[in-house]
Backbone as CSV, one residue per row, in Angstrom:
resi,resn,N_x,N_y,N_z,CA_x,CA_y,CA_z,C_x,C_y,C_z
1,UNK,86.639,97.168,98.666,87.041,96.983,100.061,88.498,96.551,100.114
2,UNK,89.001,97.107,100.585,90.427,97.099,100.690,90.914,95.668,101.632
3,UNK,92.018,95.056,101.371,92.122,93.310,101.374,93.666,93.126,101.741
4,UNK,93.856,92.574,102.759,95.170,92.453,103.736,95.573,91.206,102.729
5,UNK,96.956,91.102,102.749,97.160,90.060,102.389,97.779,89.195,103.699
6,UNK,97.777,87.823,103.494,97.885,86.798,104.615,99.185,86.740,105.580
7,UNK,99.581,86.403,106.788,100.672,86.602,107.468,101.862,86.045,106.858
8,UNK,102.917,86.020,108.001,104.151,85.942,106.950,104.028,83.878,107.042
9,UNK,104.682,83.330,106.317,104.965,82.730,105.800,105.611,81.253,107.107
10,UNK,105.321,80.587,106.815,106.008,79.502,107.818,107.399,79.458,107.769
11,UNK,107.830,79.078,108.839,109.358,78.435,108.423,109.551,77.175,107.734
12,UNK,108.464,76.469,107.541,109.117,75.156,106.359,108.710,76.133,105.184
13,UNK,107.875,77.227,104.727,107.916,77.632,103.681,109.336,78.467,103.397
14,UNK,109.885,79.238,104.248,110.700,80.485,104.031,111.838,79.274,103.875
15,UNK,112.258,77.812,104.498,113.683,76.973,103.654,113.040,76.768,102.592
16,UNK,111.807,76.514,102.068,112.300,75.953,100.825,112.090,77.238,99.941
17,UNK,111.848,78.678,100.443,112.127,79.776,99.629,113.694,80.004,99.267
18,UNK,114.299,79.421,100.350,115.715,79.685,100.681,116.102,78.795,99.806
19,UNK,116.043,77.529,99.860,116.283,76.577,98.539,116.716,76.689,97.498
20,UNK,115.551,77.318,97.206,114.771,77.501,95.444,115.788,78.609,95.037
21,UNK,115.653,79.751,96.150,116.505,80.790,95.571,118.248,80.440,95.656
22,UNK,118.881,79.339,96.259,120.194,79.225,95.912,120.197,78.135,95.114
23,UNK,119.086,76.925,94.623,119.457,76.560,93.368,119.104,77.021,91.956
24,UNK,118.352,78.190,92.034,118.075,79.007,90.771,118.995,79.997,90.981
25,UNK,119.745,80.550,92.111,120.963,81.239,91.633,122.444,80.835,90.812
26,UNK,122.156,79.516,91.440,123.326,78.852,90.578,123.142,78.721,89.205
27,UNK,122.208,79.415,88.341,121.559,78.865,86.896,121.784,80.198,86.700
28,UNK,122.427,81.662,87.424,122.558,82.972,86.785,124.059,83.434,85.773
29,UNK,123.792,83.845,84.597,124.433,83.903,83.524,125.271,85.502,83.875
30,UNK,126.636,85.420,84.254,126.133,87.196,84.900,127.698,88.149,83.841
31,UNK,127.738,87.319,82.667,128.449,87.671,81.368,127.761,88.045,80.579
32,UNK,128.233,88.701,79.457,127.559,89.213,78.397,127.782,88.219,77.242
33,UNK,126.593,88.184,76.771,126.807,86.698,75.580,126.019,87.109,74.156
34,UNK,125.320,88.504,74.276,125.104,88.938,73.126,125.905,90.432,72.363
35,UNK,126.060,89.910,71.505,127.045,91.272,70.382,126.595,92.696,71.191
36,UNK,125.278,92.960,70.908,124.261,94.142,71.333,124.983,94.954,72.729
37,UNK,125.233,93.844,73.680,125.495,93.911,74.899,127.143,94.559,75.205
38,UNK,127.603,94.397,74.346,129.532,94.856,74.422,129.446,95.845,73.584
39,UNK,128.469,96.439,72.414,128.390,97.708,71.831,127.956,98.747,72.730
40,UNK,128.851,99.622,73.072,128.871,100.650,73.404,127.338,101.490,73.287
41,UNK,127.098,101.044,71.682,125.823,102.253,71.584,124.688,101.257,71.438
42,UNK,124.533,100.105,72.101,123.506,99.334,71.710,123.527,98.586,70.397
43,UNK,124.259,98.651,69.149,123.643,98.275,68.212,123.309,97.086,68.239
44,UNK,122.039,96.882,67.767,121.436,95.104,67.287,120.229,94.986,68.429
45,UNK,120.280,95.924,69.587,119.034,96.381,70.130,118.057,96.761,69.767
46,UNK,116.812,95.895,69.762,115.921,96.671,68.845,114.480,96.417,69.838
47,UNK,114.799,95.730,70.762,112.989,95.867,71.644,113.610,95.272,73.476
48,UNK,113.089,96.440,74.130,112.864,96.428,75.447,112.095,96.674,76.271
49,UNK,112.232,95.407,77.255,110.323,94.824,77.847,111.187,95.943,79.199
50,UNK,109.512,96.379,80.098,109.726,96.637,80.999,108.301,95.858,82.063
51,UNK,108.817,95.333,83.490,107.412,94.602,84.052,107.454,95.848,85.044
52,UNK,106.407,95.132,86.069,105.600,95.920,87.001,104.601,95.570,87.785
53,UNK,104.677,95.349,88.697,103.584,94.992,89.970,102.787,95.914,90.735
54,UNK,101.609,96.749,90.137,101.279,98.006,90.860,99.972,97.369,91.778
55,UNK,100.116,98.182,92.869,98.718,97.406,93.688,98.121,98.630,93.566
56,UNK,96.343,98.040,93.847,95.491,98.932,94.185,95.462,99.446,95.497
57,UNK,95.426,100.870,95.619,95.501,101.736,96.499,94.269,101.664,97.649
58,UNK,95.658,101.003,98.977,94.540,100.622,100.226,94.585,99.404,100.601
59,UNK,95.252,98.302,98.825,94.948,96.636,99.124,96.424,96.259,98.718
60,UNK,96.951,94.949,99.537,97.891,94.427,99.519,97.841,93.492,99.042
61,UNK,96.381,92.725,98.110,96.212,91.723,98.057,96.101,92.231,96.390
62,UNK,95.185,92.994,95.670,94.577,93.108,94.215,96.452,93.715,93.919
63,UNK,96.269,93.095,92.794,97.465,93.835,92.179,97.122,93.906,90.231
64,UNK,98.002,94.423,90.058,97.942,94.429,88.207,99.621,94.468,87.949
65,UNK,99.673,93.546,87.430,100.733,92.852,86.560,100.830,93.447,85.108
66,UNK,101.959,94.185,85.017,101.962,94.600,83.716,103.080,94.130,82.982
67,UNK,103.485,94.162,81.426,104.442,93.867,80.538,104.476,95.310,79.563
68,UNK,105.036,95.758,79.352,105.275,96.908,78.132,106.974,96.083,77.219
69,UNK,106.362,96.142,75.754,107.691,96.306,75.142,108.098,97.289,74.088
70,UNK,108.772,98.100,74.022,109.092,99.098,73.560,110.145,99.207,72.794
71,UNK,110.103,99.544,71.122,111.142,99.471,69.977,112.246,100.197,70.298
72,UNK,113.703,100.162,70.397,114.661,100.706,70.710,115.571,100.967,69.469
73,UNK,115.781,102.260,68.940,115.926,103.662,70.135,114.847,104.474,70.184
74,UNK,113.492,104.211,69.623,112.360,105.012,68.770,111.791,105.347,70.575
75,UNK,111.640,103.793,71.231,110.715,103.710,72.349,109.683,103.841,72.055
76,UNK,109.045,103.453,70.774,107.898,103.517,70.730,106.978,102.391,71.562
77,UNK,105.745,102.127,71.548,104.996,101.231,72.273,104.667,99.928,71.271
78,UNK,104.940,98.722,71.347,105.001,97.344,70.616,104.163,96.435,71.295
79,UNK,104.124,96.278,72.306,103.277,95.422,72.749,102.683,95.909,74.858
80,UNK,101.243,95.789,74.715,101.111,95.748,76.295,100.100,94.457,76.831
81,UNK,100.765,94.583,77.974,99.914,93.386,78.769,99.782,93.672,80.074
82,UNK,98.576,93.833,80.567,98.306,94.399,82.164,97.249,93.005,82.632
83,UNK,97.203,92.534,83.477,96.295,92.379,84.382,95.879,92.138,85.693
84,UNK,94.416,92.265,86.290,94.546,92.267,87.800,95.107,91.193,88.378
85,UNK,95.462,90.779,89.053,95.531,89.773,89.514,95.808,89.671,91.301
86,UNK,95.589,88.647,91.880,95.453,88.264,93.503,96.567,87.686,93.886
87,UNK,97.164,88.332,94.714,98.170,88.010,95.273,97.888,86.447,96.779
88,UNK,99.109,85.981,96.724,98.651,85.082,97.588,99.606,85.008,98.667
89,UNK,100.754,85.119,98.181,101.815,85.007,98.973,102.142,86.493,99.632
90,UNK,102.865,85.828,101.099,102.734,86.932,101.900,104.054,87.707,101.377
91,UNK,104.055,89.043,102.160,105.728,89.647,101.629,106.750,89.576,102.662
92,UNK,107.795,89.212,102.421,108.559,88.934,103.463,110.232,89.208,102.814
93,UNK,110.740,90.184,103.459,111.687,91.283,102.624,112.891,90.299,102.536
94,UNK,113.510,90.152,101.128,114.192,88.760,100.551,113.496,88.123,99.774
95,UNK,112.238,87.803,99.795,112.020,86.976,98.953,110.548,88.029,98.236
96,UNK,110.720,89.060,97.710,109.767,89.356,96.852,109.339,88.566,95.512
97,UNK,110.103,87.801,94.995,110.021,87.147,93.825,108.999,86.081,94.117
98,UNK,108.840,85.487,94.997,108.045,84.376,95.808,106.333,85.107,95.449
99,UNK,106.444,86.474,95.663,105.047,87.028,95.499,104.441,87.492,94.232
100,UNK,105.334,87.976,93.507,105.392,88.742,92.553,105.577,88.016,91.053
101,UNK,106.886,87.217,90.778,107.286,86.816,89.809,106.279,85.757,88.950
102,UNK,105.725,85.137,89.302,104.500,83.853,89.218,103.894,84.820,87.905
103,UNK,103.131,86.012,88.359,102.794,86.743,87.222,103.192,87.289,86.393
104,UNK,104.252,87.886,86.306,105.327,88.474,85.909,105.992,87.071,84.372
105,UNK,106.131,85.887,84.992,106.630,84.825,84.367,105.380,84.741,83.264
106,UNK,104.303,84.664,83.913,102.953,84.477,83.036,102.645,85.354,81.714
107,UNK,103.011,86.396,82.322,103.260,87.671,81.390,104.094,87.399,80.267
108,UNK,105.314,86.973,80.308,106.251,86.801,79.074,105.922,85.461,78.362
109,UNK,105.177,84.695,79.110,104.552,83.340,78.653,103.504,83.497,77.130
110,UNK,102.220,84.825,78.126,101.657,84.857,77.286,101.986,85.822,75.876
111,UNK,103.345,86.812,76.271,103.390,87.285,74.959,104.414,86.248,73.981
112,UNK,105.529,85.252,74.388,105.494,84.553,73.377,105.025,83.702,72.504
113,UNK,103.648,83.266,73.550,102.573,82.506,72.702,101.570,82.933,71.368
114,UNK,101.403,84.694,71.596,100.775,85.635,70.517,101.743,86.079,69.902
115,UNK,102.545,87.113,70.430,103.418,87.435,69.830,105.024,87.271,69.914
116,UNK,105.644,86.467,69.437,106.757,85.629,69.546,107.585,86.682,69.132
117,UNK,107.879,87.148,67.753,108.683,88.446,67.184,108.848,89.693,67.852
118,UNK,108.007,89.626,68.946,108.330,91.443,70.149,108.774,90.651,71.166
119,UNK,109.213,89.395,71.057,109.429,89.140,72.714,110.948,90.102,72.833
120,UNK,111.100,90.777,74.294,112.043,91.832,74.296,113.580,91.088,74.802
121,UNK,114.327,91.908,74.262,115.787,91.673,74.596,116.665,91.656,75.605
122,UNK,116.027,92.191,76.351,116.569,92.428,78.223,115.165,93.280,78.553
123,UNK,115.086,92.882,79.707,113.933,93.416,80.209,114.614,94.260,81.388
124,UNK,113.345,95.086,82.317,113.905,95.918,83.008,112.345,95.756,84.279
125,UNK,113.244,95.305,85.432,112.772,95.052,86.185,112.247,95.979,87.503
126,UNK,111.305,95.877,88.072,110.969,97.181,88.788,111.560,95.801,90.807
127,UNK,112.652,96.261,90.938,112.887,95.552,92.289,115.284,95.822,91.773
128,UNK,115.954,94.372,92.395,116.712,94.763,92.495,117.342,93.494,91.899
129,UNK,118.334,93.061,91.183,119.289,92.100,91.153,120.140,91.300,92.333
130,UNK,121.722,91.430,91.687,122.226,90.901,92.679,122.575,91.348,93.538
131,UNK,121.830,92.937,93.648,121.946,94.031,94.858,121.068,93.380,95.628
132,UNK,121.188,92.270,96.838,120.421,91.664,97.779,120.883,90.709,98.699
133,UNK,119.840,90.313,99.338,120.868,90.006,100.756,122.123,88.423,100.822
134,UNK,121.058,87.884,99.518,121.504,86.351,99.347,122.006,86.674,97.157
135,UNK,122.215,87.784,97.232,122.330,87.935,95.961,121.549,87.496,94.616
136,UNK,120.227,87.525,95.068,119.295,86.618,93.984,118.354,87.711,94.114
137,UNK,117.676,88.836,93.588,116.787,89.521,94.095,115.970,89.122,92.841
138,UNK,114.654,90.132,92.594,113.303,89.864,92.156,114.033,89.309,90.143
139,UNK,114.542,90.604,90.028,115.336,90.755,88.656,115.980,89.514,88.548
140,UNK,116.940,88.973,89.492,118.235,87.686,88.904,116.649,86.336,88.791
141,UNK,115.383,86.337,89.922,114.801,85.437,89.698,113.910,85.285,88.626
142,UNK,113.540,86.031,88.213,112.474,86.318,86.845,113.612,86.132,85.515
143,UNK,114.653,86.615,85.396,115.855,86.042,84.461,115.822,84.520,84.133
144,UNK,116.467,84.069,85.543,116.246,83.217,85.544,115.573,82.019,85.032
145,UNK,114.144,82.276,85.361,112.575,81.696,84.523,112.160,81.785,83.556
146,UNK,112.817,82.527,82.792,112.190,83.316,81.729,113.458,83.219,80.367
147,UNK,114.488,82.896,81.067,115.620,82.773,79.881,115.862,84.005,79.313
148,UNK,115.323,85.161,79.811,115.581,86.615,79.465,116.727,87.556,80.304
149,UNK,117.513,88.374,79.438,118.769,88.969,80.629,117.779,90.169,81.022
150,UNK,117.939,90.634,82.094,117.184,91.362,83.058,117.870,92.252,83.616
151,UNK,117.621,93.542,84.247,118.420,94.399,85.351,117.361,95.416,85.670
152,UNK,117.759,94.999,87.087,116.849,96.088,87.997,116.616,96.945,88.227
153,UNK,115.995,97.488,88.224,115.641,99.064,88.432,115.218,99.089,89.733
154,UNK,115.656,99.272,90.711,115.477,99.844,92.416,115.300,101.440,92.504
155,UNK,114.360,101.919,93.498,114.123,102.745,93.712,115.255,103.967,94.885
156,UNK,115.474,102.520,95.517,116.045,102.612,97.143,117.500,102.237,96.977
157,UNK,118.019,102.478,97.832,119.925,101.824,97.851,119.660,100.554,98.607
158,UNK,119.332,99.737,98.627,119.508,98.166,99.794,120.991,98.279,99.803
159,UNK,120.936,98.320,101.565,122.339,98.781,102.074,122.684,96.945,102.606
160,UNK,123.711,96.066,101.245,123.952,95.082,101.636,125.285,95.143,101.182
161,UNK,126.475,94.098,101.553,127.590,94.475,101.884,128.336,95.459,102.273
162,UNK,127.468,95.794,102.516,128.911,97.459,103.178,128.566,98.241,102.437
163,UNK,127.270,98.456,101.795,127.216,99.537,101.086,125.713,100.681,101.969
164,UNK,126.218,101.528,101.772,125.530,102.627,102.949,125.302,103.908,102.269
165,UNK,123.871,104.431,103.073,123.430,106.088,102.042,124.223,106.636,102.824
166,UNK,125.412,107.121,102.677,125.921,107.276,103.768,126.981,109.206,102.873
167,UNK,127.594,109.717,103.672,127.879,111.539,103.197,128.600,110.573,101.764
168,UNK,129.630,110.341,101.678,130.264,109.744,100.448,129.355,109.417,99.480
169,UNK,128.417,108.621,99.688,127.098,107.897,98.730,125.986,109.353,98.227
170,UNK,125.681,110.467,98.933,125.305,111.432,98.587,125.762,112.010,97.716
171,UNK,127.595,112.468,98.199,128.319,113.357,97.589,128.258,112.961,95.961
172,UNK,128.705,111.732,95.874,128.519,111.124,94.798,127.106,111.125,93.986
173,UNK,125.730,110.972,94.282,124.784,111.007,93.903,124.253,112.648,93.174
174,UNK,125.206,113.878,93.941,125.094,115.144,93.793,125.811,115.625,92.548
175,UNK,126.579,114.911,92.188,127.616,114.875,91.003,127.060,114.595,89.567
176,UNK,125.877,113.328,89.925,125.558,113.224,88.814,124.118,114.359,88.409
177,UNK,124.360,114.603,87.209,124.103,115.832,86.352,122.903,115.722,85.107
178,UNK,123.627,114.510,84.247,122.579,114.358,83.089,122.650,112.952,82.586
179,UNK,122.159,112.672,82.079,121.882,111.251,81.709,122.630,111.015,81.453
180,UNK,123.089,109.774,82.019,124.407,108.878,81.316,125.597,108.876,82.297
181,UNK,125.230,110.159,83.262,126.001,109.854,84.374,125.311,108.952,85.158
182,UNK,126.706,108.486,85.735,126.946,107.472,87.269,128.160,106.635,87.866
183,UNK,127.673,106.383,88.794,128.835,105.648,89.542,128.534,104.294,89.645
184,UNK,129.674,103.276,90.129,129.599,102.035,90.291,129.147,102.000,92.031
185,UNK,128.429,100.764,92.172,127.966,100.677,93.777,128.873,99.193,94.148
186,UNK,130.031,99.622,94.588,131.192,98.723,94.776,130.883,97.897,96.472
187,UNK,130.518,97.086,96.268,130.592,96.700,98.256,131.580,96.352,98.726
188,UNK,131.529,96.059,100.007,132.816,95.617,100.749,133.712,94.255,100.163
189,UNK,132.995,93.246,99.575,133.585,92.210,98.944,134.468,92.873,97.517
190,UNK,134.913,94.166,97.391,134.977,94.796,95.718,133.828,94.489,95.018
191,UNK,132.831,93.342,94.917,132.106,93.119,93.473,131.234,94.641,93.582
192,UNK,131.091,94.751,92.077,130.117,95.844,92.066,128.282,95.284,91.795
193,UNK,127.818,95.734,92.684,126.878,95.286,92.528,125.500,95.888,91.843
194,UNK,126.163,96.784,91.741,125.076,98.086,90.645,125.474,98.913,90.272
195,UNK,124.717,99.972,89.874,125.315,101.485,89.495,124.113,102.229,89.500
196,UNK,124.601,103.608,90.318,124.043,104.246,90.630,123.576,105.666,89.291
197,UNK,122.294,105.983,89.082,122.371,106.802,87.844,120.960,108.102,88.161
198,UNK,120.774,109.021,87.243,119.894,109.796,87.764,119.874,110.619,86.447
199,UNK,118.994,111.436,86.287,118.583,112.219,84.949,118.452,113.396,85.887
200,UNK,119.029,114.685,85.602,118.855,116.083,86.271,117.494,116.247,85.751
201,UNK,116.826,116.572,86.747,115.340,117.062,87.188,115.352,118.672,85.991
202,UNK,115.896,119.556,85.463,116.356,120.135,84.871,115.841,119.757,83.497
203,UNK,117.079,118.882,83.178,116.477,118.416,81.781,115.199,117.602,81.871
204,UNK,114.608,117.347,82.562,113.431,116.671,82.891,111.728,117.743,82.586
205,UNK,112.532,119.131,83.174,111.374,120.028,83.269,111.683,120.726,81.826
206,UNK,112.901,120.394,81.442,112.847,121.259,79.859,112.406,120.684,78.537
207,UNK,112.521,119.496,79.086,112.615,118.628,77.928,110.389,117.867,77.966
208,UNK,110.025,118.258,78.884,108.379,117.833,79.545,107.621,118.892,79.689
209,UNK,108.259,120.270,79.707,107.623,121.294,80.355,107.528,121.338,81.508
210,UNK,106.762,122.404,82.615,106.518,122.458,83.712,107.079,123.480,84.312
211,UNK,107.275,123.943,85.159,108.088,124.883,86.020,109.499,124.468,86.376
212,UNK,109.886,125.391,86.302,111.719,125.302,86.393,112.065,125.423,87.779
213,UNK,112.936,124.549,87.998,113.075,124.570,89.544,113.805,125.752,90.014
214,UNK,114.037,125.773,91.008,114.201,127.460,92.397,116.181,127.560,92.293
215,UNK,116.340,127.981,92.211,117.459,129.001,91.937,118.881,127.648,93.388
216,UNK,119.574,127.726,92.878,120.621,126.993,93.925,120.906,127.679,95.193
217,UNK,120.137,126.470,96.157,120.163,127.130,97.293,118.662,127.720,98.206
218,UNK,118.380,127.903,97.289,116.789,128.394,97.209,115.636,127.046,97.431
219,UNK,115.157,127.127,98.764,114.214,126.225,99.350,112.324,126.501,99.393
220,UNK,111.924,125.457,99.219,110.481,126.217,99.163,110.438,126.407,100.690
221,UNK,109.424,127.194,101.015,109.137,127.110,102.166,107.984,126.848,103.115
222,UNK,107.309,125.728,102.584,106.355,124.818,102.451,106.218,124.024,101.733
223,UNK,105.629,122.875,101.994,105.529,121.495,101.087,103.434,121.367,101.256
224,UNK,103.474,121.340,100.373,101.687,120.524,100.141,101.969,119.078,100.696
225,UNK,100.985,118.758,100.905,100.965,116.656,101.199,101.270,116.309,100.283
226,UNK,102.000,115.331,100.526,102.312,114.252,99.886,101.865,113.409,98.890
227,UNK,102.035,113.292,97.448,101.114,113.078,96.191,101.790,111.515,96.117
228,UNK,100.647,110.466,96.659,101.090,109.122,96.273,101.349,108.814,94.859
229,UNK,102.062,107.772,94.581,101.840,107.202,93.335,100.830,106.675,93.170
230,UNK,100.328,105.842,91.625,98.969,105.411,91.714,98.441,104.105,92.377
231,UNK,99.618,103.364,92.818,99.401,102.515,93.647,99.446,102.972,95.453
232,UNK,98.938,104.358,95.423,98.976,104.426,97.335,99.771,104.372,98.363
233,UNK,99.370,104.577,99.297,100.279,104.151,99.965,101.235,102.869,100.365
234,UNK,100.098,101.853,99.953,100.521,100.979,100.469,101.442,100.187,99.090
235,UNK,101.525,101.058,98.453,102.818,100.787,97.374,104.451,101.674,97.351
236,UNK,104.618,101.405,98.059,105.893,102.445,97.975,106.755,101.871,97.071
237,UNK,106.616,101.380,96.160,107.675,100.875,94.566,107.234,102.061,93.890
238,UNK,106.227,103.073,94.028,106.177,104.362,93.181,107.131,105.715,94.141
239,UNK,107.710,105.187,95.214,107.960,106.292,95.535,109.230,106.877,94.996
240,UNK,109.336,107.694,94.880,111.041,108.333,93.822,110.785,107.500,92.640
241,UNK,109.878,108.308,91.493,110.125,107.383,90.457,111.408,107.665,89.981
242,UNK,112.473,108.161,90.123,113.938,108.675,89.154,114.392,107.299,89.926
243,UNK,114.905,106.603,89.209,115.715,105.069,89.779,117.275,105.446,90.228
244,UNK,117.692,105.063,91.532,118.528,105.583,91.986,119.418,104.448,92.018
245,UNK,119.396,103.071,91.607,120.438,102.112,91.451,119.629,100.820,90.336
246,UNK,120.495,100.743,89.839,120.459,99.450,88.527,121.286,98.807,89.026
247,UNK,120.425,97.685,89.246,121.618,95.787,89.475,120.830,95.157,88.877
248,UNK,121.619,94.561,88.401,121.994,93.909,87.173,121.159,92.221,87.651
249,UNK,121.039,91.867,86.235,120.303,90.618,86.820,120.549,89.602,85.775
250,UNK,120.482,88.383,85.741,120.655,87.406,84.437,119.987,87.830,83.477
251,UNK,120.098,87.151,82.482,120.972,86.507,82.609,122.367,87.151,82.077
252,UNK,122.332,87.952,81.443,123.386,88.825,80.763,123.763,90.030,81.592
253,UNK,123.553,90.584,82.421,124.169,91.817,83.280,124.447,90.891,84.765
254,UNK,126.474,91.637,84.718,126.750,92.135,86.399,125.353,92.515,86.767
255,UNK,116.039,94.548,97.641,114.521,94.337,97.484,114.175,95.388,98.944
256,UNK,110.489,97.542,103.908,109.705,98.519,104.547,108.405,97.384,104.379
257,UNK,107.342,98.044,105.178,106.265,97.152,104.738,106.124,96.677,103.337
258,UNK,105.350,95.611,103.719,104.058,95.295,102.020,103.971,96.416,101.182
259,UNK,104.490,96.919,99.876,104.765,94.997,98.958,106.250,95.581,98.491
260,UNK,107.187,95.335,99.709,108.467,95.225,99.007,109.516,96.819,99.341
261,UNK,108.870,97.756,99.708,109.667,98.992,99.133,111.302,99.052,99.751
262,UNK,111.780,97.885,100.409,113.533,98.231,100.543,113.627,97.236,99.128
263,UNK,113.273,96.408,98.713,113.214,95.519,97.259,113.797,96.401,96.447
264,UNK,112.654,97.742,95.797,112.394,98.344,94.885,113.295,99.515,94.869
């Protein structure tokens, strides 16, 4: 039976959300302080965690909390950790970390308690860094907690400082080609607050199989419905899985309805 999660949040709760998140921003590391990190090609990289908050499809409340860490450059699979878990806190766009991170923290808890030697080297966060409204998003707060450098993986552009999907932000997005391209997401203050990146759908279908996409220019001319991710509708953090901006999150790198999707 599908399970609402609870209204939004009081106002003595949302200051001391506000609080928490500008005195744990002041604790963000946003230099590079490992060798690994200023090598060009990674070297001394050798394991990267990725988390994840997928809900069950229909409920805003059941979720599954996952951890993957993965040997780098092999990517092979090293360690997993999933579980269900109940959400309590309501969502309220800004403070996804308030809902989310609690498990997420638990997660890296319990793999350094078993396995201490895979704990990962930067993790990769499914929400946004200091791409956010108060500059602390899901990524800078889980860093944070966790003493791990982090960067976000967003789905969406969160249009904060002056930054907009706007013909320029396209043009640019159309440019990039193959992995490894991208651009910087510069806001109105200059700081850059992400970078924008994309893998051509191309090498995607050559390199996976599948059908090759339609000739330039060439439109289908019909669409089937709409194929949710496995978290439903009421997850839109699966929608566009190709990640269309990385911000960066501590501690070592420069957030629509429930649960989050301008976050993600």
């Amino acid at each position: 039976m599908a399970q609402e999660a609870v209204g939004p949040p009081p106002e003595e709760t949302l200051s001391l959300w506000k609080r928490e998140q500008a005195l744990l921003k002041a604790r963000v590391v946003d230099q590079d302080t490992e060798a690994w990190q200023r090598d060009p090609a990674f070297a001394g990289l050798q394991r990267v965690g990725g988390v994840d908050v997928s809900f069950v499809k229909g409920d805003s409340v059941r979720a599954c909390a996952s951890l993957v860490v993965l040997s780098y450059p092999e990517l092979e699979v090293l360690y997993e950790d999933s579980r269900l878990v109940r959400l309590t806190a309501p969502y309220l766009s800004g403070f996804l970390a308030f809902r989310e991170v609690p498990f997420l923290v638990d997660a890296v808890r319990r793999l350094r308690e078993k396995e201490p030697s895979l704990v990962p080297q930067v993790l990769l966060v499914d929400g946004n860094g200091v791409l956010h409204p108060r500059g602390f998003g899901v990524a800078c707060h889980l860093g944070v907690l966790t003493d791990l450098p982090c960067v976000g993986v967003a789905k969406k552009l969160l249009q904060v400082d002056g930054l907009e999907k706007d013909a320029l932000h396209r043009d640019q997005t159309r440019l990039l080609r193959a992995g490894g391209d991208s651009f910087p997401l510069m806001g109105r203050s200059g700081a850059v607050l992400g970078r924008a990146d994309i893998r051509s759908r191309d090498h995607i279908r050559r390199t996976l199989g599948g059908p090759q996409p339609p000739a330039p220019g060439q439109e289908r001319k019909a669409r089937g419905p709409k194929a949710w991710p496995e978290g439903g509708p009421q997850d839109p953090s699966g929608e566009g899985r190709t990640p269309e901006a990385h911000s960066p999150g501590p501690r070592t790198h420069p957030e629509a309805p429930d649960p989050g999707a301008q976050e993600r």
